[in-house]
C-alpha positions in Angstrom: -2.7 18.2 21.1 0.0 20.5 19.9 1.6 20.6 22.7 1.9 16.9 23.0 3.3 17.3 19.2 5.8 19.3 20.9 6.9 17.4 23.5 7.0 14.5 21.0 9.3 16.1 19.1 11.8 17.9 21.1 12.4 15.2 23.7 13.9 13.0 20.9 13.8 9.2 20.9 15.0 6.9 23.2 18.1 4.5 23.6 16.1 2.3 21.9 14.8 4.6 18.8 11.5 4.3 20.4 9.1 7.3 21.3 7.6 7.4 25.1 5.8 10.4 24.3 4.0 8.6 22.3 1.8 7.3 25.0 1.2 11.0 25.6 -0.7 11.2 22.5 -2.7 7.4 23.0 -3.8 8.7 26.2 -5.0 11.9 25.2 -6.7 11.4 21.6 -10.4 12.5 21.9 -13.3 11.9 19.9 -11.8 9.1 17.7 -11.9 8.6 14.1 -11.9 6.1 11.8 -9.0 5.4 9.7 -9.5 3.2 6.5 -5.7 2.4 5.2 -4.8 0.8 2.3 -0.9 -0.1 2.2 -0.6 -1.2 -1.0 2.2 -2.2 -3.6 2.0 0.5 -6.7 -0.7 -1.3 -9.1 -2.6 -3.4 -7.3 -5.8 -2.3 -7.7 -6.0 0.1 -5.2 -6.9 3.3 -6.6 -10.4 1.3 -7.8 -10.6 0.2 -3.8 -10.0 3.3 -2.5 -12.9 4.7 -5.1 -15.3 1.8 -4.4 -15.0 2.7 -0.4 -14.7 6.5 -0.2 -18.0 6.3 -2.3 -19.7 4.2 0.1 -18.4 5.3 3.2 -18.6 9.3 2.3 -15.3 9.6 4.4 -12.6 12.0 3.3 -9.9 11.4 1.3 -6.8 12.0 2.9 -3.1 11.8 2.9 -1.0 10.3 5.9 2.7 10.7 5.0 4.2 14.0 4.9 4.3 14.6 1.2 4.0 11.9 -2.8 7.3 11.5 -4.5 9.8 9.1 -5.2 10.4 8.8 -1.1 9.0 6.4 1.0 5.1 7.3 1.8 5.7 6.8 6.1 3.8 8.2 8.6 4.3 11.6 9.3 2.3 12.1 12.6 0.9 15.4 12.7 -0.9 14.5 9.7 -2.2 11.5 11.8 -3.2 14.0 14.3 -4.7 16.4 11.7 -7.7 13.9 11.1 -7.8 12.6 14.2 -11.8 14.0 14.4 -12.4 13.1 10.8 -13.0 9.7 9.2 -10.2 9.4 6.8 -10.1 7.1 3.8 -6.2 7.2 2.8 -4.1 4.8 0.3 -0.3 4.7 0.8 2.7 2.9 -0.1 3.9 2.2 2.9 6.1 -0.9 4.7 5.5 -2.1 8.1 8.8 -1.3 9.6 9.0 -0.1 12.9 8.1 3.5 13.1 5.2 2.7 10.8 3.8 0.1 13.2 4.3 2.0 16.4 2.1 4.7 14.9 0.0 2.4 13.6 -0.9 0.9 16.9 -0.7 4.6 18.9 -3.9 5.5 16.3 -5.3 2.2 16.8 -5.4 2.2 12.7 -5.8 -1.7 10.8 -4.6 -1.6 7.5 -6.0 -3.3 4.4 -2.7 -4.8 2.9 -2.8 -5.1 -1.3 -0.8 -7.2 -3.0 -0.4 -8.4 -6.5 1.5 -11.0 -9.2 5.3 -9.2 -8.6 5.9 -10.1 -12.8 2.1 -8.9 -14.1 3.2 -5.7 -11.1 6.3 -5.1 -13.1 4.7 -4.9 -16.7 1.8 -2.3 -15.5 4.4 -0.2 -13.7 6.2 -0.1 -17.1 2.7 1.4 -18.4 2.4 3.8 -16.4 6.2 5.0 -16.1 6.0 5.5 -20.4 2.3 6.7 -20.2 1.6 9.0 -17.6 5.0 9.5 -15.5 8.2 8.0 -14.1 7.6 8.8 -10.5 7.1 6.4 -7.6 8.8 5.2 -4.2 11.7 3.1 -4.2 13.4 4.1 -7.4 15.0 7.6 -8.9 14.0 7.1 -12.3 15.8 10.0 -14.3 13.2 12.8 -16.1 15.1 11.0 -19.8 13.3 7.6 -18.5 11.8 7.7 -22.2 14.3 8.0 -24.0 16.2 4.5 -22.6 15.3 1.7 -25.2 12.0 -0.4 -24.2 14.1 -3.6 -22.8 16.7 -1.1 -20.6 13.5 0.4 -19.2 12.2 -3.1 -17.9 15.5 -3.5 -16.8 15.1 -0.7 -14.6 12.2 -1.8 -13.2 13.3 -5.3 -12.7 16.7 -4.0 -11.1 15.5 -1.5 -9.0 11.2 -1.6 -8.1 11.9 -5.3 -8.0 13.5 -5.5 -4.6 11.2 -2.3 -3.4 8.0 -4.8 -3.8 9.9 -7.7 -2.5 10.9 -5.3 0.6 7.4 -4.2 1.1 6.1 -7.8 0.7 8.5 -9.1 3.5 7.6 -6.2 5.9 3.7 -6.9 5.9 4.6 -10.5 5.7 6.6 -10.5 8.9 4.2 -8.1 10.9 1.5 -10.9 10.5 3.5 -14.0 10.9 4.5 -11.8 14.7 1.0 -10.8 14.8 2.3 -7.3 15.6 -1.1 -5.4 14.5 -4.2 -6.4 13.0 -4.6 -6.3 9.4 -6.7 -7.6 6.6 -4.8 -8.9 3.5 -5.6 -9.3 0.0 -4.8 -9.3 -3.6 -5.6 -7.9 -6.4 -6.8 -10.9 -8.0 -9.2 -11.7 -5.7 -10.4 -7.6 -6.4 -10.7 -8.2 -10.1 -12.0 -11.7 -9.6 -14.9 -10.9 -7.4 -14.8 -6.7 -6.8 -18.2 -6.9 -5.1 -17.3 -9.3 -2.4 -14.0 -7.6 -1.6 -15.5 -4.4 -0.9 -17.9 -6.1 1.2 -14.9 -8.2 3.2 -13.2 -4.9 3.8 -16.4 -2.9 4.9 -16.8 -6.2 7.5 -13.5 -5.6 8.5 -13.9 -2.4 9.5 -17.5 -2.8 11.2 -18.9 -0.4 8.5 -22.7 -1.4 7.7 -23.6 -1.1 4.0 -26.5 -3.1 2.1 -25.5 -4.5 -1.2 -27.6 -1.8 -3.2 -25.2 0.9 -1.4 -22.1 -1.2 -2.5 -23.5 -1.8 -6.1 -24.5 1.9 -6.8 -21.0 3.2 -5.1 -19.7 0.5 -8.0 -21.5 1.7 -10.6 -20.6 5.4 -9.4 -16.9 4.6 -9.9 -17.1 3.1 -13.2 -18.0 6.2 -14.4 -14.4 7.8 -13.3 -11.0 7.3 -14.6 -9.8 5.3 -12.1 -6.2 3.4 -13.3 -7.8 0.0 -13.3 -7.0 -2.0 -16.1 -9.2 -4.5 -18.0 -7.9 -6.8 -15.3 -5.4 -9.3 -17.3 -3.8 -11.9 -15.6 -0.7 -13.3 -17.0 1.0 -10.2 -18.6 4.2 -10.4 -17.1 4.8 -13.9 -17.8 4.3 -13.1 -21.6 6.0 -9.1 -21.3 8.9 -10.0 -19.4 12.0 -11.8 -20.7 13.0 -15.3 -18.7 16.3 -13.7 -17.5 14.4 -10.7 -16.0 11.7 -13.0 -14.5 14.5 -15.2 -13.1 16.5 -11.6 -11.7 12.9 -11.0 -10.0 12.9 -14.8 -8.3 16.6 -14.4 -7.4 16.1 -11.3 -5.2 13.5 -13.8 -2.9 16.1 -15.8 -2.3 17.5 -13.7 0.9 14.2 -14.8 2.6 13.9 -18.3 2.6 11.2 -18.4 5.6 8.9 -16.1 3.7 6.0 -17.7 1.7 6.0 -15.6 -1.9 2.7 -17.4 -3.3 1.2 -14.2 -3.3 3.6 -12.8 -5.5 3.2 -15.4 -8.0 6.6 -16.9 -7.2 6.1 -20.3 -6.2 8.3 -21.9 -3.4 11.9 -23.0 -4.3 12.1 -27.0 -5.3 
């Protein structure tokens, strides 16, 4: 296998940007895993997910991308081939752009897309920025992040995560509409609405058997841990967030008219 990693990476990419080693690897992975991904905006709901499932499922928790900061969480693939033997149970914040899905595809992985309200998305972000820290991908907020006055630092966030969610929204969003991979979406207000259920869709999605005793005990498990989900408030954006910063966030969709924001709590343009 390293030597395919090798090969991979010293013959470069193609005229195209694409990979034909990476055939190589498809052809030669052995003794398949399972990969459980959940690409996911930052506070959706998918640190509780990710507990719910790796209590149920007993697979390892694992780490995809090459390293957590304030980059992009892609693929890094010889982490891919590291758990290769090992069922995996990994959360990322990662687009479906091109690299992404070709390794996606080479490792036969389906992700579990998470989305959420962009406006309630925005106001928990600004939680966690002032409560526990100021790092996440798509934005270089500066280590003095706290000592900006409370409507600059929704600014921020507005002006700069905004279009990083929108981004991430429109990747998935176009990788279904081309059916270029198989994926299961959801939200996190269906998690919060019915959290039992949604476990249970994903399991199904994924051909993993659990009874509804294993799924409530791995719930109640997990509501013993700290696990970043909040009481599970709708609506705080729309009272948290100024009209001229929730009409900045609805301008930025307007350099994708095809795409369908509903999701995102943004209606469709009159």
């Amino acid at each position: 296998m390293y030597d395919l990693l090798r090969r991979f990476f010293v013959s470069g990419p193609e005229q195209d940007g694409t990979y034909r080693n990476l055939e190589d690897i498809r052809k030669n992975l052995a003794h398949r895993n399972e990969y459980i991904l959940l690409a996911c905006m930052p506070k959706s709901g998918s640190t509780f997910l990710l507990s719910v499932l790796h209590e149920v499922t007993g697979f390892r928790d694992g780490t995809l991308c090459y390293a957590y900061d304030r980059s992009d969480q892609d693929l890094y693939l010889p982490k891919l081939v590291a758990f290769v033997t090992t069922d995996v149970i990994v959360r990322q914040h990662i687009r479906a752009n091109k690299p992404n899905l070709e390794l996606l595809k080479c490792f036969s992985i389906r992700p579990v897309v998470v989305v959420r309200n962009l406006f309630d998305t925005i106001i928990s972000l600004y939680d966690h920025y002032r409560n526990e820290s100021p790092i996440s991908p798509g934005i270089l907020a500066a280590d003095h992040f706290a000592e900006l006055d409370d409507e600059t630092q929704l600014d921020m966030l507005v002006d700069l995560m905004a279009p990083w969610y929108i981004g991430f929204y429109v990747s998935w969003y176009q990788a279904k509409e081309r059916q270029e991979i198989e994926m299961f979406w959801t939200t996190y207000e269906e998690i919060i609405a019915d959290k039992p259920r949604m476990v249970r869709k994903v399991l199904d999605f994924y051909n993993i058997n659990r009874t509804d005793e294993q799924i409530e005990a791995a719930m109640e498990a997990v509501s013993q841990k700290r696990t970043r989900f909040n009481k599970g408030i709708t609506g705080r954006g729309e009272m948290g967030l100024t009209e001229s910063q929730k009409a900045r966030i609805v301008n930025f969709t307007r350099y994708y008219p095809w795409v369908d924001f509903t999701p995102l709590g943004i209606p469709p343009a009159a």
